[in-house]
C-alpha positions as CSV (number, residue, x, y, z in Angstrom):
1,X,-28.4,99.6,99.9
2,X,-25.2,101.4,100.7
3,X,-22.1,101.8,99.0
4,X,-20.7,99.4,101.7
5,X,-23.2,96.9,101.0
6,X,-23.0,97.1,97.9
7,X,-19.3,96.2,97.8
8,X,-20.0,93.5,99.7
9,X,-22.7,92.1,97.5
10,X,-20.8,92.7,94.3
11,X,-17.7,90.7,96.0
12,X,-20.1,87.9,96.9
13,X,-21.4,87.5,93.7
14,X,-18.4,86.5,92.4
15,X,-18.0,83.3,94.9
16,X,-21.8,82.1,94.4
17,X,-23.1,79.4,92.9
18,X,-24.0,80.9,89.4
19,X,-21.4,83.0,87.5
20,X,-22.3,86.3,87.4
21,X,-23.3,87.8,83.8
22,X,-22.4,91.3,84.1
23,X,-23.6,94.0,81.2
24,X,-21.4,97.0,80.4
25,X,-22.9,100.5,80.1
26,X,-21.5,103.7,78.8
27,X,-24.2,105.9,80.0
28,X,-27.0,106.4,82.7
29,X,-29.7,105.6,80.4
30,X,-27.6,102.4,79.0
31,X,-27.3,102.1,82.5
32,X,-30.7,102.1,84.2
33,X,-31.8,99.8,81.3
34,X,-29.5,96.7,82.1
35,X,-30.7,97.5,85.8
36,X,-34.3,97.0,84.9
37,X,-34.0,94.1,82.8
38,X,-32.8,91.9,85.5
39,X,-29.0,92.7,86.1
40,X,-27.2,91.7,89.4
41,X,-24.9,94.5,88.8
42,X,-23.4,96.6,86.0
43,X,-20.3,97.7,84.8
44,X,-19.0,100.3,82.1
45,X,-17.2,99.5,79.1
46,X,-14.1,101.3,78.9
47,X,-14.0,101.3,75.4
48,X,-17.8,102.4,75.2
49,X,-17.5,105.3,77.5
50,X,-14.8,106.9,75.6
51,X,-16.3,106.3,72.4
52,X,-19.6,108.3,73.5
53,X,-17.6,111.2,74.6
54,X,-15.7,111.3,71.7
55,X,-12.0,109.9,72.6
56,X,-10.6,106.8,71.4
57,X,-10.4,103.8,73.9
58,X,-6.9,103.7,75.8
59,X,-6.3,105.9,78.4
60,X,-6.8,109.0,76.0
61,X,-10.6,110.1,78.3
62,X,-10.1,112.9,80.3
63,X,-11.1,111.9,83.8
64,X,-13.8,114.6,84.2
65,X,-15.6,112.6,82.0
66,X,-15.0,108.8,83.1
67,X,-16.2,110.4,87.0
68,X,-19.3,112.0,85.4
69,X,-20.3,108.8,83.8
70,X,-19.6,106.5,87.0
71,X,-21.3,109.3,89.3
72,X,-24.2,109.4,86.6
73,X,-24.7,105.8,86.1
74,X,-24.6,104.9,89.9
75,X,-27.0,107.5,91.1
76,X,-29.9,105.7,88.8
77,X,-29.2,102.4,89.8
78,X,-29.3,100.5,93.4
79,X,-26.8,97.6,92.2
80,X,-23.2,97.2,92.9
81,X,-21.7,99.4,89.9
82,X,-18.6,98.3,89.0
83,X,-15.9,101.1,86.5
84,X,-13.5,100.0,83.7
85,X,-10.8,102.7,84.7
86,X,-8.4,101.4,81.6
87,X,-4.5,101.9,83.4
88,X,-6.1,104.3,85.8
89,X,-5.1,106.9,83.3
90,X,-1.6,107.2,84.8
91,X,1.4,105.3,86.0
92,X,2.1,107.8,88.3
93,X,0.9,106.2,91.7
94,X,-0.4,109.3,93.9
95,X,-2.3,110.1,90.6
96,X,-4.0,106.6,90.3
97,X,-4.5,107.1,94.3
98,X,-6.4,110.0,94.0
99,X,-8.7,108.4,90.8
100,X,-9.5,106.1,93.0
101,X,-10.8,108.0,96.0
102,X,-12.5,109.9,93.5
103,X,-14.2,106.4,91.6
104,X,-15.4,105.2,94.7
105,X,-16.3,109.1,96.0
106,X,-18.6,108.7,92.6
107,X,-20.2,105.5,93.6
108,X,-18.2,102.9,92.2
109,X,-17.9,99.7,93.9
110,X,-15.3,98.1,91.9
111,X,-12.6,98.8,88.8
112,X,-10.8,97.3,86.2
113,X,-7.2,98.2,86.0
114,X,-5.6,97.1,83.0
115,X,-2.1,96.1,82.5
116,X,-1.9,96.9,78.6
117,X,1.6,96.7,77.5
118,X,2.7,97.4,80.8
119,X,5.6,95.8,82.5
120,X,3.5,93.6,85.1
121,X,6.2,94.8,88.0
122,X,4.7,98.4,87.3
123,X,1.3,97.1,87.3
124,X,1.8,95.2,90.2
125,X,2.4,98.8,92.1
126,X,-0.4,100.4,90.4
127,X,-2.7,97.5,92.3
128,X,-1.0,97.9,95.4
129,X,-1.4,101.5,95.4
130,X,-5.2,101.0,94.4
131,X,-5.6,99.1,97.0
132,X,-4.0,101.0,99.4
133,X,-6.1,104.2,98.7
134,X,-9.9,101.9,98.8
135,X,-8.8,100.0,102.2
136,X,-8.4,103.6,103.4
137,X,-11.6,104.8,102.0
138,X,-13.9,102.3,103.9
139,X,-15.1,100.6,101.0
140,X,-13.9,97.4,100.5
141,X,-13.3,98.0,96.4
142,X,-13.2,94.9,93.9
143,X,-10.6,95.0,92.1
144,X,-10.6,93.1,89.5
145,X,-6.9,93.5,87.2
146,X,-7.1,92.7,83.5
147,X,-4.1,91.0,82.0
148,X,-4.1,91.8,78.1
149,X,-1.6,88.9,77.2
150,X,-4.3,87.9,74.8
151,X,-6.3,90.4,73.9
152,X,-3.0,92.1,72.9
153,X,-1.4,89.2,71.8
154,X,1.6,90.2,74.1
155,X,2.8,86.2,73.5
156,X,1.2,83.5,71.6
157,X,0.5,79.3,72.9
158,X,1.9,77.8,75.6
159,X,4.5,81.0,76.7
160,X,0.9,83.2,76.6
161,X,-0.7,81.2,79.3
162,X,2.2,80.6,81.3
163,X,2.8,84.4,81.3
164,X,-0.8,85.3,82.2
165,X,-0.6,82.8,85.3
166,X,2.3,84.5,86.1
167,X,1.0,87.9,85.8
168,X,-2.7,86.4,88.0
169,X,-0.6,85.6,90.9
170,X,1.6,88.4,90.7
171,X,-1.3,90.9,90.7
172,X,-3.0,88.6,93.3
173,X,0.1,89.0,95.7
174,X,-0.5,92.9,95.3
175,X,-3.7,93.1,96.5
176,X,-6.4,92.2,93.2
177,X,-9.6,90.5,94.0
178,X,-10.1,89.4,90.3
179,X,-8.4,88.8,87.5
180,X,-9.8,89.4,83.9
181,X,-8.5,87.7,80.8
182,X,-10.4,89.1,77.6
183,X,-9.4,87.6,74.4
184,X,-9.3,84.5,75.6
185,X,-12.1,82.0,73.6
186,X,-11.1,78.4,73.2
187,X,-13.0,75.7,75.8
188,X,-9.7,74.3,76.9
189,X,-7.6,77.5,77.4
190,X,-10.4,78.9,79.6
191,X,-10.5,75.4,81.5
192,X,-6.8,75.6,82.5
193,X,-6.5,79.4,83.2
194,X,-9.6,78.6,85.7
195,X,-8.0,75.8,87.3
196,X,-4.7,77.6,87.5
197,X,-5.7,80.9,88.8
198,X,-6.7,80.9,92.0
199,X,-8.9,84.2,92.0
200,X,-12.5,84.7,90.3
201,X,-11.5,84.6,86.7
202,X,-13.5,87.3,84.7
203,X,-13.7,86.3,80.7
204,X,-14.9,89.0,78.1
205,X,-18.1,88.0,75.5
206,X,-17.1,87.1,71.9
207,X,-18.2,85.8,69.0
208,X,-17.9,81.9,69.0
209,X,-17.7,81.8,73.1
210,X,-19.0,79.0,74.7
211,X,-23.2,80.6,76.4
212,X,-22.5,81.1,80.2
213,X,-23.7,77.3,81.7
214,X,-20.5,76.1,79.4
215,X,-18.1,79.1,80.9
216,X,-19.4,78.0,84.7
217,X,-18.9,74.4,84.5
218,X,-15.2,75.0,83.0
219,X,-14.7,77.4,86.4
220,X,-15.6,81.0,84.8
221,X,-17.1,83.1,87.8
222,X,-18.0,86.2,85.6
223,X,-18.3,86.9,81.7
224,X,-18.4,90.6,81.0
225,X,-20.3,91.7,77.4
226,X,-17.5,94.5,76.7
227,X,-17.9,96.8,74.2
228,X,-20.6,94.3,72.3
229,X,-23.6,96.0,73.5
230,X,-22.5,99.5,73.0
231,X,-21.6,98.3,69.4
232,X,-25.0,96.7,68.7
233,X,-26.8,100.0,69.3
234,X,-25.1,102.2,66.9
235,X,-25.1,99.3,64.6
236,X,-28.9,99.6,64.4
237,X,-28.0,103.9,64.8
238,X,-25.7,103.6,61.5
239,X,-28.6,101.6,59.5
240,X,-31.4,103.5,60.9
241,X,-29.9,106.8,60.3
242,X,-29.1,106.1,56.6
243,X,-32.3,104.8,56.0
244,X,-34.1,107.8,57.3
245,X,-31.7,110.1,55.5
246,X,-32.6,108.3,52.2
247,X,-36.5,108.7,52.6
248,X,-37.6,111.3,54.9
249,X,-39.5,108.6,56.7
250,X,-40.7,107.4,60.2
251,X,-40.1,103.5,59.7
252,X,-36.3,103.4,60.1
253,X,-36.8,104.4,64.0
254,X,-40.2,101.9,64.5
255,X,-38.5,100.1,67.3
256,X,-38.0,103.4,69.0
257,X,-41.8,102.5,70.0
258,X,-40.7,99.5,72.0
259,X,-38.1,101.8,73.8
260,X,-38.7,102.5,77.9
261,X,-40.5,105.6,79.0
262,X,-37.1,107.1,80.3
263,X,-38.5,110.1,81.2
264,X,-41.0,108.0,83.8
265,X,-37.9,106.0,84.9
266,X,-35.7,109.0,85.7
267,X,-38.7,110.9,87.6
């Protein structure tokens, strides 16, 4: 499939009949797992990516490194591959222009672009201009803009959700094909945000939210796993590692037996 196709595949899976269940990578072996075990496409983590390299999440990985994971990551998979480019690592728009030739150049058929604590006219721009530079690419990039109203707790009950509709059909107007709310949790909160926002709303996996059948029939058409998986493995690292460290021995790393034959799968 080409990267054309692939855009177009990833788009239609967000106006299907099931929500789409997408898994976030930081790596091409995190990568090539999801892939395998069933994925219909697969995104980075922001957050995860940075964190393997060493930086902390926000804007702070040098771009080098977010195109080397995106180029990495899409040349072992044949899915739509979709990049968590934070703000697009500048507000300058020529800059965020030329990321985003250089996403897609690596393989990318979508992005998040978060607003943070952004003023939403700014971020507005920054879509405009990110969609400017992919319509003149040839690839018809997903764009799918985060508002951070909750997850940043930017505003709190009634004046949070009016502000993140306001920001959805602001960013809509500018040219997003998405829009991403993480942080928000509660049943009725997702209900009305779907009902209100009239692009594919994107919600982020958390402790206590509702299993996907629940998040489709309330109007959810994708739920993203964040940073949960990324966390999950150097959870079991953390414990492993000290319990090696402490004995000397082999059983801390048993499950490493169950692991995929990576070298096979990258031959």
């Amino acid at each position: 499939m080409d990267q054309k196709a692939k855009a177009a595949a990833f788009k239609a899976l967000h106006h299907g009949s099931e929500i789409l269940v997408l898994p976030n990578a930081w790596d091409a072996a995190s990568a090539a797992i999801m892939a395998d075990a069933g994925a219909k496409a697969v995104a980075t983590s922001s957050a995860a990516v940075a964190w393997a390299h060493g930086y902390p999440d926000g804007d702070a990985l040098p771009r080098e490194n977010l195109l080397a994971t995106v180029s990495a990551c899409a040349r072992v998979i044949d899915l739509p591959f979709t990049a968590d480019i934070e703000g697009g690592y500048t507000d300058d728009l020529s800059e965020l222009a030329e990321v985003i030739r250089a996403v897609i150049e690596a393989g990318a058929v979508g992005i998040n672009l978060e607003d943070g604590a952004r003023a939403p006219d700014l971020h507005a721009r920054k879509i405009e201009a990110a969609r400017e530079a992919a319509d003149a690419s040839g690839v018809p990039l997903f764009i799918n803009a985060r508002i951070d109203v909750y997850l940043k707790r930017l505003a709190e009950g009634h004046a949070a959700y009016a502000e993140t509709v306001q920001r959805a059909e602001r960013y809509r107007d500018a040219g997003a094909d998405g829009i991403f709310v993480p942080g928000a949790k509660d049943d009725d909160l997702i209900g009305r945000l779907a009902e209100a926002i009239e692009l594919p709303l994107n919600i982020m996996l958390l402790t206590g939210l509702a299993p996907a059948e629940r998040l489709q029939a309330l109007g959810v058409r994708r739920l993203s796993s964040g940073a949960a998986p990324f966390l999950a493995v150097y959870a079991d690292l953390a414990a492993a590692a000290a319990a090696y460290l402490a004995t000397g021995e082999a059983q801390p790393f048993a499950a490493s037996a169950k692991a995929p034959n990576l070298n096979t799968r990258f031959s």
